[in-house]
N, C-alpha and C positions, 0 to 999 in steps of 0.2 A: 236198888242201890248199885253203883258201878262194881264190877268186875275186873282184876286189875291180873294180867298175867307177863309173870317176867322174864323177860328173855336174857339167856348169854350168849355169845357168837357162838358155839356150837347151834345152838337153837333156829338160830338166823338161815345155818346153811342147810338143816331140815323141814325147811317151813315147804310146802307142797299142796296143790289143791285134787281133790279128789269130786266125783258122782257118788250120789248112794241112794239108790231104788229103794232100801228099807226106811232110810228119813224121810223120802216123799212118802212112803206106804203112810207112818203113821201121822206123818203130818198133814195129811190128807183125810186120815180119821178122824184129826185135831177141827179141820175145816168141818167137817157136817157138824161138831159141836158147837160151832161158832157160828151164829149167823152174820155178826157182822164182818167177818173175814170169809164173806162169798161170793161177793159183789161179781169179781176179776174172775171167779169159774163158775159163772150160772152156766154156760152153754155145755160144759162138763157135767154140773149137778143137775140136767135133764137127761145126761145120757144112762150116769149110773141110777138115775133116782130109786127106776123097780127094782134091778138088781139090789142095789145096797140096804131096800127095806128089809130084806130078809137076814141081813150081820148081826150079831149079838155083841153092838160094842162095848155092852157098859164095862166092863171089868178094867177096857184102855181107857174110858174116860174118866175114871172114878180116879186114874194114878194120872192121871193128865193137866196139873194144877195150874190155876193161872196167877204166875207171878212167884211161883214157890218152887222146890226142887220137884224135879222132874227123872222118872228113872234113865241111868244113864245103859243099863242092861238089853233095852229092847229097843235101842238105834245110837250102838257107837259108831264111831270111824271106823271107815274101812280101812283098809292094810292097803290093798292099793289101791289106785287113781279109779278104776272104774270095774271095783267088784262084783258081782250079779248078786241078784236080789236070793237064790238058793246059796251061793254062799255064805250070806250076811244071814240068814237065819238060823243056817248052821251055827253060826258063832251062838247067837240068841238060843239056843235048844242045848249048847252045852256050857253055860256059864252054871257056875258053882252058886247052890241055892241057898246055900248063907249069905251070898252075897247081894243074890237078889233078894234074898228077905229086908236086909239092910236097907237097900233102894228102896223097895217098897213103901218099907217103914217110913223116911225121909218125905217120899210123896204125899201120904197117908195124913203126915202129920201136920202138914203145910195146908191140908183141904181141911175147915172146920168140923167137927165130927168124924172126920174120916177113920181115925185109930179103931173110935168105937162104935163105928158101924159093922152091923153085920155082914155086909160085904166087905168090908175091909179086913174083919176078922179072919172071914174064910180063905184071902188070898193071903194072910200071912200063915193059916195055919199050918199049912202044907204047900212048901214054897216050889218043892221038885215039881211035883202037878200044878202049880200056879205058872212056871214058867212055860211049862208044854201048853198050859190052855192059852197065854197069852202070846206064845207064837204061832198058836194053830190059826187065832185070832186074826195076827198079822198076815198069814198064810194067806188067809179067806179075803182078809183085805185087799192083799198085792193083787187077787187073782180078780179081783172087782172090780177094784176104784182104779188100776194105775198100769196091771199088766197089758191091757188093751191099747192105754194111751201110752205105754213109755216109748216108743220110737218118737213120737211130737218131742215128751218131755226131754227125756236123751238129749234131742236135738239142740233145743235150748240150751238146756246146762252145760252141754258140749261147749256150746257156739259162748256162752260167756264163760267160762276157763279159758279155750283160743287168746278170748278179746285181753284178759285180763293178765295170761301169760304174756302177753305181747307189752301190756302196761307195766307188768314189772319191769320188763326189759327196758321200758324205757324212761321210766319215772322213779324206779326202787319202790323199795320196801314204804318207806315210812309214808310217800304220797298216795302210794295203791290204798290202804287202809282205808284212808279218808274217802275215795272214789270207792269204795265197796259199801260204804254205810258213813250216815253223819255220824250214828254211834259209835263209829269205832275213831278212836283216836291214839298218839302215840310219842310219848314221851320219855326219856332218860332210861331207853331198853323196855320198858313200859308198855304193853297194850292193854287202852280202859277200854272198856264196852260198857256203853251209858244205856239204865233202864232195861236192866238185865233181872233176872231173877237171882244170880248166885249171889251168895252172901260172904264170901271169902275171896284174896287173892290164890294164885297157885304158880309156885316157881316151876318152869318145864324141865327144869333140869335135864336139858339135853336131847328131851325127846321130838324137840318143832313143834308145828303145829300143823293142823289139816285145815284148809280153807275147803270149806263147801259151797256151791252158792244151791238155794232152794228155792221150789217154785212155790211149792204151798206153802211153805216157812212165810214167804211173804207176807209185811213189809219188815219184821224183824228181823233182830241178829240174835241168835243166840251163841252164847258159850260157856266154854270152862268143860265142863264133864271132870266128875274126882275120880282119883287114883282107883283103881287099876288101869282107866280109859285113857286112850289118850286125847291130847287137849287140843281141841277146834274149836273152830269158829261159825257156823252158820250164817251164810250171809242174802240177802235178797235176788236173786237173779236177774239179769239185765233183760228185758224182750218180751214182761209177762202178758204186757195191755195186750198186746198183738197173739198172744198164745193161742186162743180156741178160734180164732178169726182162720174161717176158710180162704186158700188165697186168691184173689181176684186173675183174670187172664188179664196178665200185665205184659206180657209176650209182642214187643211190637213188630208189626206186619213185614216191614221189609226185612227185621232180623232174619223173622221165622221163614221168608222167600229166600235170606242168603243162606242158613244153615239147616233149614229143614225145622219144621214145626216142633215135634220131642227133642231136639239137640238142644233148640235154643229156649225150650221151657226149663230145660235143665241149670243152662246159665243164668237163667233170671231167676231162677227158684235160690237161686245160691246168697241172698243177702247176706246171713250167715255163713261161718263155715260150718259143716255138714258132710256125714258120712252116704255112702250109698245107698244103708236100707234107708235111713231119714228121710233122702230124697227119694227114693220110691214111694214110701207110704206117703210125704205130702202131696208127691202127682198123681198119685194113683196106675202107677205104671210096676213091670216087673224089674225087681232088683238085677236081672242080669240082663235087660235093655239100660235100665241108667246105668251100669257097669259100663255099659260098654261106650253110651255117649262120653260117660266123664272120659275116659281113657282119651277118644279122640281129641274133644276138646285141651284136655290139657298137653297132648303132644302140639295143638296148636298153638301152643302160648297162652292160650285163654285163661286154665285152671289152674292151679299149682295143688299139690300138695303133702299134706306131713301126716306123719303116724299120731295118734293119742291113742297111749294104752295097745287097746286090742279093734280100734278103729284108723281106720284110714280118711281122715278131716280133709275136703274139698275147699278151694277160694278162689275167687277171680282175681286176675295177675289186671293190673291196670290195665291192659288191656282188653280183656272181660270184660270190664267194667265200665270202659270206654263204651261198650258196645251196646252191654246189657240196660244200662241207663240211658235214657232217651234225652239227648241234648238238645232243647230250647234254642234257636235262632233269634237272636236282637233283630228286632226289625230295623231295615236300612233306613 
């Protein structure tokens, strides 16, 4: 049923989008339980496959409901735009274990039998050691399924906040919604999210809200998260067909004769915007060689760029662009 969360102009002027390493972690857990949400990362699920047979997930999947509440304790929003994944589990290892009993409970009871199974029983009985085994869990996960791939992942989820910062700018609030998801829509201060699991509205009272965009989340939105969390939005990231695809040498010849072969892989590599290591790990080259192209390039006018967070985001100025893209002659 729809999810309806209300906003007042205080709210409006705190809405903010953030990355968060620990909702890819588990939502990437969520993915091997799903087969039919694999399709878009087989090339992924051959990398981890040995690794990951040896995880002990069932404890995350057993709280991992489909269509029901969902714990909000082991992947809130982060506090800022682009937290690292050992901060965010800190948060996870000291939340108050009343309160993750609570959540629990909420999960437990949304899965059929779940209250009274005995795995269910055991994670309520003793909630202090249920939260440590379910973050050591996530722990084991980040360092499997995701800490290997995050510079790709990073990169994306970077490259769509850029895009999507840029579309607030230029379309507002109320039109962005609707380009981030059909289910999201937005009415008289109003945001509904259609085909959600929550079953209540929730006023922000002031707090904004976190836009995330997700890669494993994909194709859904999730939201809401209850009090004490605060209230986001999970939304589908823009770039994902294209995500495990190695990139083809699209580098054309007389670029790479005017700027030299690495300079001008760098500017073609740049569809998105993108940070330094990003573009190193996709060329396969050292972070302080592309450091040093980007620098030249964009004293030529080619690259521009702006800070996010604790990254420094790379883009081709039109005239990059002009270059980097191979213009088609009309025959005379």
């Amino acid at each position: 049923m729809p999810f309806h969360l209300h906003f007042d102009e205080s709210d409006l002027l705190r809405c903010r989008f953030a990355v968060s390493p620990l909702w890819e972690t588990q939502a990437a857990v969520r993915v091997l339980a799903r087969p039919e949400r694999q399709g878009y990362h087989l090339p992924w699920l051959r990398r981890i496959r040995q690794a990951a047979a040896g995880l002990e997930l069932e404890p995350l999947w057993l709280l991992m409901t489909e269509g029901g509440h969902n714990p909000d304790f082991f992947c809130p929003p982060p506090l800022g735009p682009l937290a690292s994944f050992e901060e965010e589990i800190a948060g996870v290892r000291a939340v108050d274990p009343v309160l993750a009993r609570e959540d629990m409970a909420g999960a437990l009871a949304d899965r059929p039998g779940g209250l009274d199974s005995a795995a269910g029983q055991a994670l309520l009985a003793d909630p202090a050691r249920t939260v440590r085994q379910l973050a050591d869990l996530l722990e084991q996960a980040w360092r499997v399924l995701i800490e290997p791939h995050w510079p790709r992942l990073r990169a994306l989820l970077e490259a769509d906040v850029a895009y999507h910062s840029r579309r607030l700018a230029a379309v507002g609030f109320e039109r962005l919604l609707s380009e981030l998801s059909p289910q999201l829509s937005w009415s008289e201060s109003t945001l509904t999210i259609a085909r959600t699991g929550g079953r209540h509205s929730r006023v922000l009272g002031g707090q904004g809200l976190v836009l995330m965009p997700s890669v494993f989340g994909w194709p859904d939105v999730v939201g809401g998260y209850e009090a004490p969390w605060l209230p986001a939005v999970i939304y589908p990231a823009r770039g994902i067909g294209g995500l495990w695809t190695e990139p083809d040498d699209r580098t054309p010849e007389v670029l790479a004769r005017l700027l030299g072969r690495a300079r001008a892989d760098v500017l073609c590599a740049l569809d998105e915007p993108a940070g330094t290591g990003a573009l190193a790990h996709r060329l396969g080259r050292a972070p302080s060689s592309v450091s040093e192209h980007l620098s030249v390039l964009r004293a030529a006018g080619l690259l521009t760029s702006r800070r996010y967070g604790h990254q420094v985001l790379y883009e081709r100025t039109p005239l990059g662009i002009a270059l980097a893209v191979p213009q088609h002659r009309a025959p005379e």
